[in-house]
Structures are given as C-alpha cells and as structure tokens.
C-alpha positions in Angstrom: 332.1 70.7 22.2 331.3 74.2 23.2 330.2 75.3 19.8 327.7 72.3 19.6 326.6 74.0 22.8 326.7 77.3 21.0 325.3 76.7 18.5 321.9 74.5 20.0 321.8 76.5 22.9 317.9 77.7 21.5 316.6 74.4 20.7 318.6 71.6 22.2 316.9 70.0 25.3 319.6 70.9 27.6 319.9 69.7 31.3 320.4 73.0 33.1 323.3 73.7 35.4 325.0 70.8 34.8 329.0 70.6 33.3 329.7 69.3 29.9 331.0 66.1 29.6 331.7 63.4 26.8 329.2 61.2 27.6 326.2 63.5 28.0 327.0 66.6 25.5 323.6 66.7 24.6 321.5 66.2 27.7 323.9 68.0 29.7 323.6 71.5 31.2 326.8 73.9 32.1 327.4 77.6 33.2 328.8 77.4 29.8 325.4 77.6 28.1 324.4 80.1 30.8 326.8 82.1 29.5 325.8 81.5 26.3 322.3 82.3 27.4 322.4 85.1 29.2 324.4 87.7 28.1 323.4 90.6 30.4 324.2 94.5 29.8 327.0 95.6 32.3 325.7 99.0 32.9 322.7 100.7 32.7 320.3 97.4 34.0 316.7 97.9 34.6 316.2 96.6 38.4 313.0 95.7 36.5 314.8 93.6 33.8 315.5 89.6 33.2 318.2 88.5 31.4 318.1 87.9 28.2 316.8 84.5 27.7 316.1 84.0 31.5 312.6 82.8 30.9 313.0 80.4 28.5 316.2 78.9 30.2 314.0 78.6 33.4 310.8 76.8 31.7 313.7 74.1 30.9 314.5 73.5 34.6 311.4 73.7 36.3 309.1 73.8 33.8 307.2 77.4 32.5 304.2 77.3 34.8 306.6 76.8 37.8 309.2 79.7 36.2 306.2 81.8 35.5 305.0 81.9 39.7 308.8 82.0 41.1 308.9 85.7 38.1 305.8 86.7 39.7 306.3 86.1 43.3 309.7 87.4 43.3 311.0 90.0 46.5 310.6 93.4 45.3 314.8 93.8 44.6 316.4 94.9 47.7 319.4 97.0 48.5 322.3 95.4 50.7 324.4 98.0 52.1 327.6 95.4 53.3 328.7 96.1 56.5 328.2 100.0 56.4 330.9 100.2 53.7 330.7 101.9 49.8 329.8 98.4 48.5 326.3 98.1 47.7 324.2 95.1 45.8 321.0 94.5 44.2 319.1 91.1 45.5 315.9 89.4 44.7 314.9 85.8 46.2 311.3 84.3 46.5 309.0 86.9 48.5 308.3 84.0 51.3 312.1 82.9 51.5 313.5 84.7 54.5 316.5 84.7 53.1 317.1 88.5 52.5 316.1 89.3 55.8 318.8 86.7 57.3 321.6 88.7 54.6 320.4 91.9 56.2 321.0 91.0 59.7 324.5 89.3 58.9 326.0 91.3 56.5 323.6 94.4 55.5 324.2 97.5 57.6 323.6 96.3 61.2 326.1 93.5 60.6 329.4 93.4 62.3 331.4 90.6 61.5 332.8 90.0 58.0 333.6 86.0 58.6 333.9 85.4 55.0 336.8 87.8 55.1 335.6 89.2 51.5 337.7 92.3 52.3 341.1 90.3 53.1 343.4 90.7 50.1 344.4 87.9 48.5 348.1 86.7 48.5 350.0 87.2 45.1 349.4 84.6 43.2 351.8 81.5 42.3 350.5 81.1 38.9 351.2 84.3 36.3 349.0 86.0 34.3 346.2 84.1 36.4 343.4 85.9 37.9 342.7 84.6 41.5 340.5 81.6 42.2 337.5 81.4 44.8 335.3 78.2 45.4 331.9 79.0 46.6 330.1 75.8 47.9 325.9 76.8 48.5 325.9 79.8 46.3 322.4 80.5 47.9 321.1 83.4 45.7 324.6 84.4 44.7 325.7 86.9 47.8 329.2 85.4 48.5 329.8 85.2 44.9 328.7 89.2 44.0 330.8 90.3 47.1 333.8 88.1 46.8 333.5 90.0 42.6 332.6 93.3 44.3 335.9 93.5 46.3 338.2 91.3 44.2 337.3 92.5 41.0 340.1 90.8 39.7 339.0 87.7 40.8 337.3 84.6 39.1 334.7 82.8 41.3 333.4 79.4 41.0 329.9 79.0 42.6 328.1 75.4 43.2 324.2 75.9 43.8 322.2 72.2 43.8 318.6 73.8 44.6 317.6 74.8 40.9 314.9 76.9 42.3 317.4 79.2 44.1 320.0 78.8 41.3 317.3 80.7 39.7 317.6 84.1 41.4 321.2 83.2 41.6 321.4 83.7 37.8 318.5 86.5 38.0 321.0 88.5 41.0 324.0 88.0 38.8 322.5 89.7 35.8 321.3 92.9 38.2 324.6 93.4 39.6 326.5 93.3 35.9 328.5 90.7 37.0 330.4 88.7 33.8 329.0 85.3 33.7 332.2 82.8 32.8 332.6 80.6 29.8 334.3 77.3 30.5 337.4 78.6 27.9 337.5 81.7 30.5 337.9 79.9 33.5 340.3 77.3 32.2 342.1 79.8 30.8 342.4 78.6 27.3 340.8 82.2 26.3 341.9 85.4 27.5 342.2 85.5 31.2 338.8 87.3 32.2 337.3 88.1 35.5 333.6 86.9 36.8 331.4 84.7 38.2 331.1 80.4 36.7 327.7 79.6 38.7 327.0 76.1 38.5 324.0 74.3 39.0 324.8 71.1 41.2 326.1 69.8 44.3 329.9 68.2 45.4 330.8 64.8 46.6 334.3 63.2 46.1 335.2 60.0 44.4 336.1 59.5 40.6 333.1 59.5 38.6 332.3 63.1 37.0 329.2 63.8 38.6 326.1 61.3 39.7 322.8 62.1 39.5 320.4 63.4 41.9 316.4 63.7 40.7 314.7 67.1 40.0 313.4 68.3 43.5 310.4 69.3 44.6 310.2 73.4 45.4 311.9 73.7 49.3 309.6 76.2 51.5 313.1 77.5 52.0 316.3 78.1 50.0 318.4 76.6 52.8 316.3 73.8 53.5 317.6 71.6 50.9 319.1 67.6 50.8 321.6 66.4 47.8 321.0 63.1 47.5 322.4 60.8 44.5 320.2 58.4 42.2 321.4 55.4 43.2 319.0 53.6 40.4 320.9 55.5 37.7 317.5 57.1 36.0 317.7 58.1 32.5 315.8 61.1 33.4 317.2 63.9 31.0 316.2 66.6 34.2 318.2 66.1 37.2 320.7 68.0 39.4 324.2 66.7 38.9 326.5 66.1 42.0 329.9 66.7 41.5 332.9 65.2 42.5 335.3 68.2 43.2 338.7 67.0 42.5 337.3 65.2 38.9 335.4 68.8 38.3 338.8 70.8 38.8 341.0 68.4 36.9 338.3 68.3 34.2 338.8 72.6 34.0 342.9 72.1 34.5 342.2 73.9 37.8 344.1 71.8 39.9 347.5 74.0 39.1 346.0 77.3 40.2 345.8 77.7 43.7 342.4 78.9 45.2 342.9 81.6 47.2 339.2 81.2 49.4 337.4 78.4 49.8 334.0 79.5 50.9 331.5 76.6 52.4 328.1 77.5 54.1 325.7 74.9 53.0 323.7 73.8 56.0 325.5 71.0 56.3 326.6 69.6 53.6 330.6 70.6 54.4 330.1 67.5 56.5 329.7 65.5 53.1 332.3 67.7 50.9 335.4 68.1 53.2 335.9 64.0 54.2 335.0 63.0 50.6 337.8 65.2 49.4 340.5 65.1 51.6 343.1 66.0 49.2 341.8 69.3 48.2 340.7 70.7 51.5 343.4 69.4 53.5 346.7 70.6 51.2 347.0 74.6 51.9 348.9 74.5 48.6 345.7 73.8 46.5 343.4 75.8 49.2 344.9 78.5 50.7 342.6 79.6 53.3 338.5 78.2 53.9 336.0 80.7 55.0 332.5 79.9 56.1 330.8 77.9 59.2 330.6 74.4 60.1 327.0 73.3 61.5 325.5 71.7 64.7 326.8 68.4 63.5 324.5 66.9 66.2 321.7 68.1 63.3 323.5 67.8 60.6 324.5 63.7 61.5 320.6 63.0 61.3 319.5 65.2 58.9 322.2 63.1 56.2 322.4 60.2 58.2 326.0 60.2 59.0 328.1 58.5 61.5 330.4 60.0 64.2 333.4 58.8 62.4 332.6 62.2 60.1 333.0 64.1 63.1 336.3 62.6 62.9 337.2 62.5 60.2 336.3 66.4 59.2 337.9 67.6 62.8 341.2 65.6 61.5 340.8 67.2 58.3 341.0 70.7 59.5 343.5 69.8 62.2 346.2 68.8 59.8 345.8 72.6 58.3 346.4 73.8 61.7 342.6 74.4 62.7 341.4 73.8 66.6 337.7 72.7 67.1 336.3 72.0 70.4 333.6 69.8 70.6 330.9 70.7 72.9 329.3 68.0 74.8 330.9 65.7 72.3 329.6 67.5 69.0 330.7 70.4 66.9 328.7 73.3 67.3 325.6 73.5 69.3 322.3 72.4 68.2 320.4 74.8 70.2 322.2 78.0 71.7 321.1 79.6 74.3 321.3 83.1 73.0 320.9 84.7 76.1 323.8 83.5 77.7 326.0 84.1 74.0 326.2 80.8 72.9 326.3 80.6 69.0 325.2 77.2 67.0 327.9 77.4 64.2 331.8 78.0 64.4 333.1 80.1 61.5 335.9 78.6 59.8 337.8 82.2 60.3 337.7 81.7 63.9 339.1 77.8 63.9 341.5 78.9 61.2 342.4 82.8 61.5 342.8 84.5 58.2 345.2 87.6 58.3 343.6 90.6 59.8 344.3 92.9 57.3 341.1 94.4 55.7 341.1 95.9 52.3 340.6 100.0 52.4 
C-alpha cells in the first residue's frame, strides 16, 4: 500500500494529512506521503528554502492561490532561544498569527517554566530496541514536536495538527530545523528503528471507526482559533480533514505495545473531547506514562463545543484515577477570566495536577 503511495505520490489526487487506510488508498492523505514528499536536507538548510515539493503538496490542500499568499505572507523566520538554554530553533507561522510572539513569552528566553517537561528524561523503556514514543495532540506550527526531538533525540514523536493552514508551517518548521520526517514502516517499526517526527494532518475523537470526516475549513484569523467538527452527512468530498479515533489510529500502527512516554495535549480545548472519548488510553499509566500540557477554562470551552457538565466529570474522573487532583473553581476547571493582577492563571498545567519527576536533563 505504501508503494502505490510511492509511487503516485506526483500525480495521484491525494487527501493531504490524512492516514492510509483500506478503504480510501487513493483519496487518502498520510505523513507517509509527506515523507515521501518532502525529503528535506539535514544540514546546511537555507532559512530561505521550502522543502522539496512543499508547493505543490500545499496547492493540493488549500488550493495554489491560497498556498501562494500563506508563502508570501509568511513571518520573517524567527529564532527561539528555549528557556535561556543551548537549544535553539528556527520558526515561521503567518505574519498576522500571534503565535510566535505567545512562543517567545512562554518558552523563548524570558520564559520560566518548562511545563511540558521537554527536559525530563524519559524512563528506560519496556519495549527493546524501541526508540521512545511521544503523542503530541495540537501540533500548532510544530514547537512541542521540534523540542521534544531537540532534547530526546532518540525519540520518535507523533504530532496531530487538524488546521491544514497551520499544518502548513508545521511541515515548512520541520524542514528548517532538519528534523527526519517518519514513514509509517518507521514508526511501526517494521523498518529499521529510526528517530523523528510522524506529523499528521487531522484531529482525535474515540470510538471504533478509523477516522470521520470533517469538511475543508475556511482560513482561522488565528492558528489556535480552530473547531473539529465531524461530517455528519458523510460527503464524498475527496478534500477534508480526517478526525481520528486514537485507540483505532495506534492499533492500526501496532502502537498500542509501546508505551508512550509523554503525552502532550494543548489544543484550546479540545482535551475536553479527546480524554473522555478515550478513556482507556489516557487513563492506564501503562499505555501513557505521564501527560504534559494544560487543561482550559472549561466554563469556555463547554460552549465553545457545546458540551455538557457531565465532561467535567467525566475528564476530572479520568485524571483522578491516574492520581491527578483538580480543584474546580466556582464549580469549573480553570478560570475563564483571571485576574492577572491578583496571580490568578486561566489554565492548570497537567505537570502541576500530575507532577512529573523533577529531574531536568543537563
């Protein structure tokens, strides 16, 4: 199936971002044909360069005139220097996304608190031979995904993005960092055992179909600013954004033996749809060892979804059963407008609810 991909990757109308599957293997899109695609040169990039193929890949998603304007109104490429330390990255996004700006403050050089833990170590790992797992869920333009490669070279990182315009400079930030870009056979680890990033374009939801369907969006004024919501009238469309249901997508890449060692979620509330609807990975420490990230006003979040309080519940349950401790505040998680002033903060971090070890890599 990979070599059909292979070998069409140039003219076959693909479905960008999406995961192969029997029943769409030629409308359907995968980091498998971005790897394909965009084979990037590890050293000596051109902060000026695209990858390989990057254009033509693009006009496929969004269409060339709306590829053409995100090229051309791209962020002169910025330099984050994380948290004071040696490690330093290359990032682009769209010049009127603020979402630089916001990296800069959290993590670039005035920053002070590593809540993703990137610089923990990771525990030895159960599985031999196996390089260490990381789930990324909101991949953004690909920061989590660069540092979690940046400090656990070793590592193989698994990054959902459903906004196809920002999966865009996530591909684009990749590709200026060197970082290897997965093929399915390299994170299932029917091929050699090789480190790197698997971005994929979609969203997560539970159940026990594949993936569903949501239609193409419209461009967000913001990256962060973004709904997943399914097709319930089943379109034939052959451009949409699939949704994934998590457990199917990690027994589909014989994942579900390998232990993921961080489970990274920040994606402006949407852990409020991915934690409940799969209980069975997030809750059992012995398929997630430790989640990193930060859970959302859910006062916000329950109207901006449309969700009920039993969510609340059900995700303060969740965490509680892997020895987490979230206090509401006036009967809501988080707080939906701080008062800065007086230190209140909107989001918990997950590090906070569920301490990681302290120990921080040299």
């Amino acid at each position: 199936m990979h070599d059909t991909i292979r070998a069409n990757a140039g003219n076959t109308a693909l479905n960008l971002g999406a995961e192969l599957s029997e029943k769409h293997d030629q409308d359907a899109n995968c980091a498998e044909a971005v790897a394909t695609k965009l084979k990037h040169v590890e050293a000596g990039i051109s902060e000026n360069s695209l990858p390989p193929g990057f254009k033509e890949y693009g006009s496929r998603l969004i269409g060339a005139p709306t590829m053409e304007k995100m090229i051309n109104e791209a962020a002169s490429i910025t330099e984050l220097n994380f948290l004071k330390t040696s490690v330093k990255i290359l990032l682009t996004s769209h010049k009127d996304d603020d979402t630089i700006q916001r990296l800069q403050h959290e993590f670039g050089s005035k920053g002070k608190n590593d809540h993703y833990h990137f610089q923990v170590p990771f525990e030895e790992s159960s599985l031999d031979n196996a390089p260490p797992l990381v789930l990324d869920v909101g991949g953004n333009i690909g920061t989590a995904a660069i540092l979690f490669s940046r400090f656990h070279p070793e590592a193989q990182v698994i990054t959902f993005e459903p906004n196809p315009y920002t999966y865009i400079y996530l591909l684009w930030n990749l590709h200026l960092n060197g970082v290897h870009i997965l093929t399915s056979e390299e994170m299932d680890l029917s091929g050699p055992a090789v480190p790197g990033v698997y971005p994929v374009l979609g969203g997560l939801t539970g159940g026990t179909e594949y993936f569903k369907k949501m239609p193409m969006p419209a461009l967000p004024a913001k990256s962060q600013i973004f709904k997943t919501v399914s097709d319930s009238s089943n379109s034939n469309d052959t451009k949409y954004v699939p949704i994934y249901s998590l457990s199917q997508f990690l027994q589909k890449h014989n994942l579900l033996g390998r232990q993921i060692e961080r489970a990274k979620i920040d994606c402006e509330c949407c852990e409020y749809l991915v934690l409940p609807a799969n209980k069975e990975v997030f809750g059992n420490p012995n398929t997630i060892k430790h989640i990193v990230g930060e859970l959302h006003p859910f006062e916000k979040c329950k109207d901006f979804f449309g969700l009920s309080m039993k969510v609340q519940d059900d995700v303060i349950d969740l965490l509680g059963s892997r020895g987490c401790t979230l206090n509401k505040v006036n009967g809501f998680i988080g707080v939906a407008n701080p008062n800065r002033s007086k230190g209140e903060d909107c989001c918990p971090n997950f590090t906070d609810v569920c301490p990681l070890p302290n120990k921080v890599m040299a």
